[in-house]
C-alpha positions as CSV (number, residue, x, y, z in Angstrom):
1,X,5.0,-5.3,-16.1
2,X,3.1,-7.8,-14.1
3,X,1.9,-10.2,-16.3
4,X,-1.8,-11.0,-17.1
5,X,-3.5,-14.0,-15.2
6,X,-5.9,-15.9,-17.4
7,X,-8.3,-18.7,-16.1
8,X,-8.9,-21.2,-18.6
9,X,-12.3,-23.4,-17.5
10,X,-13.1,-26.6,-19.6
11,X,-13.8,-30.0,-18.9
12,X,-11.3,-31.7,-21.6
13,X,-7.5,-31.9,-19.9
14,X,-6.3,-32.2,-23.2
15,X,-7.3,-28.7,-24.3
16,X,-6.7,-27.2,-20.9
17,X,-3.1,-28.3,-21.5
18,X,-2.8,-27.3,-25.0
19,X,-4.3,-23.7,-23.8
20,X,-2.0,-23.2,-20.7
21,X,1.3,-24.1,-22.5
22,X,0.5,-21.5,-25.5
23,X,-1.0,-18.8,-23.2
24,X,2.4,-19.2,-20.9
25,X,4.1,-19.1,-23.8
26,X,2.7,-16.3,-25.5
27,X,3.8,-14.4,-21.9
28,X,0.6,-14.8,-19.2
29,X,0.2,-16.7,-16.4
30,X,-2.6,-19.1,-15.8
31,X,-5.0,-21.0,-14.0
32,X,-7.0,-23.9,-14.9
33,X,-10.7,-25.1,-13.5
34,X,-12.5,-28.2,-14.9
35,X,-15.8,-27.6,-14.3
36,X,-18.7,-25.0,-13.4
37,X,-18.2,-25.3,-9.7
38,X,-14.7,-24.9,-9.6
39,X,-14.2,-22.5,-12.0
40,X,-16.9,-20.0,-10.0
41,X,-14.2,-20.9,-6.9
42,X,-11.0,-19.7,-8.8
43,X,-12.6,-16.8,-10.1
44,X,-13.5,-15.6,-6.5
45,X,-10.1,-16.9,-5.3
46,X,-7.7,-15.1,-8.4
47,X,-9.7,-12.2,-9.8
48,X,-8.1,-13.4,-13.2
49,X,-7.9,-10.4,-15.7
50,X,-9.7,-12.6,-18.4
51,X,-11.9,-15.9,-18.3
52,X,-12.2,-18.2,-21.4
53,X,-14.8,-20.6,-20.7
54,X,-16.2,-23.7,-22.1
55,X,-20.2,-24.1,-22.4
56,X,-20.9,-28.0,-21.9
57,X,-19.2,-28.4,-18.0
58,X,-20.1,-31.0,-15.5
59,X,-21.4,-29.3,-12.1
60,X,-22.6,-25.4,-13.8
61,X,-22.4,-24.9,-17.5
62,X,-20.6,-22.0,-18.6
63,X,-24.1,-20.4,-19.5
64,X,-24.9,-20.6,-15.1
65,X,-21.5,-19.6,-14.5
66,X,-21.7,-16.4,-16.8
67,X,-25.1,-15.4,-15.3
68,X,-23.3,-16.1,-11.8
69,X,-20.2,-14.1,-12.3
70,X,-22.7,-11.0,-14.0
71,X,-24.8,-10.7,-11.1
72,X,-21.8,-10.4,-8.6
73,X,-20.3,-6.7,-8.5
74,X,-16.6,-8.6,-7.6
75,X,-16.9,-10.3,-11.2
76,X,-19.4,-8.5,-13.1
77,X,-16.5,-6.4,-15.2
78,X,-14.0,-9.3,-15.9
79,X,-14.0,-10.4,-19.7
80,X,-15.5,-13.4,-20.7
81,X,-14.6,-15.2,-24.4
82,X,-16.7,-18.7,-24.5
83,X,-15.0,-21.8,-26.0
84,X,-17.8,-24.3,-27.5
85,X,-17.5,-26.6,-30.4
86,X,-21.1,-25.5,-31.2
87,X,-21.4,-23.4,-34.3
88,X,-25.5,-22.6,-33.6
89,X,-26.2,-19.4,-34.1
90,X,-28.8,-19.8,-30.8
91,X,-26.3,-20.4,-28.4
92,X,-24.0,-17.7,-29.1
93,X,-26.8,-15.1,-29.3
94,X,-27.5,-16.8,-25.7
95,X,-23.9,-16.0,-24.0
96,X,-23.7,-12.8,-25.8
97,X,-26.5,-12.0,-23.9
98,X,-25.7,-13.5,-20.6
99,X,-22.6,-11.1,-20.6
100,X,-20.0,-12.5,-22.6
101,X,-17.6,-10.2,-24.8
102,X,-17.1,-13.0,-27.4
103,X,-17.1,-16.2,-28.4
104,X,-14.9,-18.6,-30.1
105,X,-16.2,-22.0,-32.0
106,X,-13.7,-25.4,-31.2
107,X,-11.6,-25.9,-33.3
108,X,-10.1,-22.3,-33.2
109,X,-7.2,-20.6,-34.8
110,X,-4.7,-19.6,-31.5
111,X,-3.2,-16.2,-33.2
112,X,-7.4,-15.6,-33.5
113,X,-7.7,-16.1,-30.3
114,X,-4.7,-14.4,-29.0
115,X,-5.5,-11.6,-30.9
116,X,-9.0,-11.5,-29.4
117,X,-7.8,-11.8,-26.1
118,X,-5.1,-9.1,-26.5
119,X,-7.9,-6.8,-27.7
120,X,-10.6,-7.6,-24.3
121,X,-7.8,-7.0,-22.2
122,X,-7.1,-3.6,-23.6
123,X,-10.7,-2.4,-23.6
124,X,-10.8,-3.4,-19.9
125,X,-7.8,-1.4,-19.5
126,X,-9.0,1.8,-21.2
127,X,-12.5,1.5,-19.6
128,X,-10.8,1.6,-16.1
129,X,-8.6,4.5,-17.2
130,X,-11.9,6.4,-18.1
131,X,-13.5,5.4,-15.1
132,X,-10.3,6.5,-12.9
133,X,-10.4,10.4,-14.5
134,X,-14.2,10.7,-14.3
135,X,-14.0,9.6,-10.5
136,X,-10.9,11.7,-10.0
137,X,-12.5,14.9,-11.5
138,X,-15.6,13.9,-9.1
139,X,-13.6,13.8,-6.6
140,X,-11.8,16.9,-7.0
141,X,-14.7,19.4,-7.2
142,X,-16.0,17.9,-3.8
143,X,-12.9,18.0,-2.2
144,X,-13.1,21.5,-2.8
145,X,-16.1,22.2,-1.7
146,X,-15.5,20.9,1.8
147,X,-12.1,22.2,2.0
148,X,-13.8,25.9,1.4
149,X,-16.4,24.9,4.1
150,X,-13.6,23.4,6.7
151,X,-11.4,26.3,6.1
152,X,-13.3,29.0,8.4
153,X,-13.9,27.0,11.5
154,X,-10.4,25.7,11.3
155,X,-9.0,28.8,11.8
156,X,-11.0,29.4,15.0
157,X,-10.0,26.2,16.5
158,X,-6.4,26.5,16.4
159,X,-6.7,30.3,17.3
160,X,-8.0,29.7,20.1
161,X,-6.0,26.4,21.1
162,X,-2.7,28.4,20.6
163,X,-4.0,30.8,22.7
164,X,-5.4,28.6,25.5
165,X,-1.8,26.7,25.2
166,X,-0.3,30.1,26.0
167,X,-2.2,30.2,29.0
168,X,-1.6,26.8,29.9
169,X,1.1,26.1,32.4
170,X,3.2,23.0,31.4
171,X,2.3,20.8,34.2
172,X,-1.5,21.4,33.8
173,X,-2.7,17.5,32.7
174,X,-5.3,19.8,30.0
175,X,-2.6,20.7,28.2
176,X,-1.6,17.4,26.1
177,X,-5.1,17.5,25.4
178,X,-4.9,21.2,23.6
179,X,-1.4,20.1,22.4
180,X,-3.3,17.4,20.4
181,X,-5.9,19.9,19.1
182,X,-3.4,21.7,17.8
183,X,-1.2,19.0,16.0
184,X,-4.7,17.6,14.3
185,X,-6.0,21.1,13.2
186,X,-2.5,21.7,12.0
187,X,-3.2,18.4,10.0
188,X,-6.1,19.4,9.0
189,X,-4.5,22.8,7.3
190,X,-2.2,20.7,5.6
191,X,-4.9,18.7,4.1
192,X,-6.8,21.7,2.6
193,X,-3.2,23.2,1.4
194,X,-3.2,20.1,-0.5
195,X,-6.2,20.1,-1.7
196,X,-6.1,23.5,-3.2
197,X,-2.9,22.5,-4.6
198,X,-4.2,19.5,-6.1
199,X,-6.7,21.8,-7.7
200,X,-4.6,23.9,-9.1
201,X,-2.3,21.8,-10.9
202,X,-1.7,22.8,-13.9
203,X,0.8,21.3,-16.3
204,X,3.2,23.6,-17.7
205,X,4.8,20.9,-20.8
206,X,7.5,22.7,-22.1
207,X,11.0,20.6,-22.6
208,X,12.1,17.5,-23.1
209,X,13.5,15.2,-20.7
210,X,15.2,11.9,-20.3
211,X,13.3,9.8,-18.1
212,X,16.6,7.8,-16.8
213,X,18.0,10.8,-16.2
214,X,15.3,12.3,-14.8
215,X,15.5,9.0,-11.9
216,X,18.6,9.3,-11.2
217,X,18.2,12.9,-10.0
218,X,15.4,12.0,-7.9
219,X,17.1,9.1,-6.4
220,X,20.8,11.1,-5.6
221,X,18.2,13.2,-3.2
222,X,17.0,9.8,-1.5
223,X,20.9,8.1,-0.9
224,X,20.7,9.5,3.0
225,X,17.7,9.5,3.9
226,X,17.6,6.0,2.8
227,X,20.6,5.2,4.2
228,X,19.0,6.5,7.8
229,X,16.4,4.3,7.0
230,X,18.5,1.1,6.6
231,X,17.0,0.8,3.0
232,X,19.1,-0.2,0.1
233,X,18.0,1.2,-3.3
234,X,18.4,-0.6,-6.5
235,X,18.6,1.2,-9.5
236,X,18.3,-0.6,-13.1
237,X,17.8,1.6,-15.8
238,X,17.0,0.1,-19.5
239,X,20.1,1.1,-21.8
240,X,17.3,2.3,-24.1
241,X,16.2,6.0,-23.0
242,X,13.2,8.1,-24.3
243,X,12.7,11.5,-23.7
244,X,9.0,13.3,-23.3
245,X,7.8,16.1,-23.3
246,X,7.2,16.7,-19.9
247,X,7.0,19.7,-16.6
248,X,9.9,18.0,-15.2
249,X,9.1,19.2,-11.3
250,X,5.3,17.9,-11.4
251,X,6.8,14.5,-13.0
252,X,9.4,14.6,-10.1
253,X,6.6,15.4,-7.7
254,X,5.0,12.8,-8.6
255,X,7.5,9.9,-9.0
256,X,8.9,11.6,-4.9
257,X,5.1,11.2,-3.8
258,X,5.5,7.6,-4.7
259,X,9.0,7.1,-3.3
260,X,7.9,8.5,0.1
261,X,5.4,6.3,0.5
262,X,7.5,3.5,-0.6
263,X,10.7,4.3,2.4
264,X,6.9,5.2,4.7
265,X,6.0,1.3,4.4
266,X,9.9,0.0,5.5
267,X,9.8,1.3,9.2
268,X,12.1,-1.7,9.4
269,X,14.3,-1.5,6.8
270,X,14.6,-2.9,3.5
271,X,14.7,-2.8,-0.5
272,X,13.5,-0.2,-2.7
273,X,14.1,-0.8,-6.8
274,X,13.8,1.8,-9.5
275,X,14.0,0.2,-12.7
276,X,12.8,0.8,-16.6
277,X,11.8,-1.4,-19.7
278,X,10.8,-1.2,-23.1
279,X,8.3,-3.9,-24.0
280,X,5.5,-4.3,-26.0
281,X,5.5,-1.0,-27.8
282,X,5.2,0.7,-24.4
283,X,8.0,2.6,-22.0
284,X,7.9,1.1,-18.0
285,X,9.1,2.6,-14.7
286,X,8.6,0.3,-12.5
287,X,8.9,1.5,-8.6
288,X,9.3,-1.7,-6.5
289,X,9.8,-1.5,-2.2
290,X,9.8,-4.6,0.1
291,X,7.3,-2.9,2.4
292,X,4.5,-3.9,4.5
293,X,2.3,-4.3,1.6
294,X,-1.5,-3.4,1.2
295,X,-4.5,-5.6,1.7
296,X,-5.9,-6.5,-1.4
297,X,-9.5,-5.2,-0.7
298,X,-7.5,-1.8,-0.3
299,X,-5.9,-1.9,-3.6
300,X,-9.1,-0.3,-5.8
301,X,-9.2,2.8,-3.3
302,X,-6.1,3.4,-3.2
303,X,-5.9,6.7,-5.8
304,X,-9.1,8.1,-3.8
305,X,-8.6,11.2,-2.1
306,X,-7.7,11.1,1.6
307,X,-7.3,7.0,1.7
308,X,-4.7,6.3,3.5
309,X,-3.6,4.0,6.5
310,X,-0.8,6.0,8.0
311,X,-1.6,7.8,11.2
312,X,0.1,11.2,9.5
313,X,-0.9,12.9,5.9
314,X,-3.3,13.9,4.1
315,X,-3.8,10.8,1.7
316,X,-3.5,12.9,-1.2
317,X,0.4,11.9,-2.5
318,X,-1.4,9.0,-4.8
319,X,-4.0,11.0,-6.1
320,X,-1.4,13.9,-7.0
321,X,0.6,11.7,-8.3
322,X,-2.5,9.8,-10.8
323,X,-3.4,13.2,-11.9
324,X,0.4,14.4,-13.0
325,X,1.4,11.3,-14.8
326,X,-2.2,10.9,-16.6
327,X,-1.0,14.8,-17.3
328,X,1.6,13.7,-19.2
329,X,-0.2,10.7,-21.1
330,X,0.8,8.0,-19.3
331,X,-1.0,5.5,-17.1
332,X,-0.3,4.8,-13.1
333,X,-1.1,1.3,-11.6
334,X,-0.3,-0.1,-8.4
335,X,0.1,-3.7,-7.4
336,X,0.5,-5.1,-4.0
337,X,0.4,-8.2,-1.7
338,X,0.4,-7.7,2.5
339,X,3.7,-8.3,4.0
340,X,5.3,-9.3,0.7
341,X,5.9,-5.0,-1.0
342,X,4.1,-2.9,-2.9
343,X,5.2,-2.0,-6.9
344,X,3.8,1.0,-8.9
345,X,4.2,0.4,-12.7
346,X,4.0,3.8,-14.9
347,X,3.8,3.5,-18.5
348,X,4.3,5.7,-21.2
349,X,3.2,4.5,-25.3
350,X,6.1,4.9,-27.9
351,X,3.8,5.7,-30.7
């Protein structure tokens, strides 16, 4: 899984160091800032998943940082643990109140503070799961109401185009026009399929299934159309399997929505790896293409229904695919960089 970038902000090289090479260590990347000013520019610049920062900075405190990164709706969610070698009761009440999720007197224990950190980063994590269901249930109920309202006039509109098409002769200039009608209301239907669909997904758990196995099914259906493509698939499976309970065609459904839109962003060719680990208590399948990548303002809407930046579907293969794999208790992320491929990272808990 991608690992967890911290930003470590203090004004003494020495504990910078000391924090970089344990944190590294202990399996996250890092990046350091020395003072207020800077550390305000790498937070803007990384969008670390965790800040630990040091009160008495040259330039901004961290008590003016804290208030700056709280008032910006980029920064406002990240956690915050504040170093300080003072021990007043005042000014941890102070940064407790500015924002901060804790706060950690120099010197400190580093399995305390690992632990701590370990434990902000989790709560962020379940916080954006709950906020990911709530706005996909949202979602859902007004997707339907506009699908029912669409539905009706649709139907009008490609009646009649079919039947001014049939009336059309083939060298009348008006026809491309009808003939593009038709292929967007035709879209359209699709799209309200889908969403009706997507409504009605219901998850029928009822065996148990080996999750490598279960890949290598749903890869032996991609080897020519791949192959077409001028896309090489890797496949690395972990030599340690689980099994879940699962509805084996949603969970294939979803793992081929994912796929497709994977070989969808290699017009050109390229490489799409399928691989799982066990790490950290937790199962991964990680689903890795060399694609065109997405932009990283793009990244947080991705899941929303009808996003999408391909000139055909219905921008619904990520939401379906959210909604079956939450189904089955896991947890979908994506992660992304443009022109350098795209990697969604499923995970499943072991206990």
């Amino acid at each position: 899984m991608g690992k967890k970038l911290i930003l470590i902000a203090d004004d003494e090289i020495d504990n910078v160091i000391l924090l970089q090479k344990r944190l590294r260590a202990s399996g996250f990347d890092t990046v350091e800032a020395y003072d207020g000013n800077e550390t305000i520019e790498k937070v803007f610049q990384c969008n670390p998943d965790l800040i630990l920062l040091d009160i008495m900075m040259p330039g901004k405190d961290g008590y003016e940082v804290l208030q700056i990164l709280r008032t910006n709706e980029k920064t406002k969610d990240i956690p915050v643990i504040m170093l300080t070698a003072r021990a007043e009761i005042p000014d941890k009440v102070k940064g407790l109140e500015l924002g901060a999720e804790d706060y950690v007197t120099k010197p400190f224990d580093y399995n305390e503070l690992l632990a701590r950190i370990n434990s902000h980063l989790e709560s962020k994590r379940e916080v954006e799961e709950k906020i990911k269901l709530e706005k996909l249930a949202a979602l859902s109920t007004m997707m339907e109401g506009v699908a029912h309202e669409v539905r009706n006039p649709l139907v009008v509109i490609g009646g009649f185009t079919k039947k001014l098409l049939s009336m059309t002769p083939d060298d009348d200039p008006r026809r491309l026009y009808l003939e593009m009608i038709q292929k967007e209301a035709e879209r359209l239907d699709k799209m309200i399929k889908d969403i009706y669909e997507f409504k009605i997904i219901t998850l029928n758990i009822n065996e148990k299934v080996s999750i490598n196995k279960c890949l290598e099914e749903i890869i032996a259906n991609y080897t020519d159309i791949c192959k077409e493509n001028k896309i090489n698939i890797v496949l690395e499976l972990a030599k340690q399997d689980i099994s879940i309970d699962m509805d084996k065609k949603l969970f294939m459904r979803a793992i081929k929505n994912i796929i497709n839109n994977s070989i969808e962003a290699m017009p050109n060719g390229g490489e799409l790896k399928i691989s799982t680990e066990i790490s950290d208590n937790k199962f991964y399948i990680y689903i890795k293409d060399t694609g065109i990548g997405i932009e990283e303002e793009d990244l947080k809407y991705i899941f929303d229904p009808f996003f999408t930046s391909k000139m055909e579907g219905t921008g619904l293969g990520l939401t379906q695919a959210l909604k079956i794999i939450q189904g089955h208790k896991g947890t979908l992320t994506i992660t992304s960089k443009k022109n350098f491929g795209t990697t969604a990272i499923i995970s499943f808990n072991l206990s």
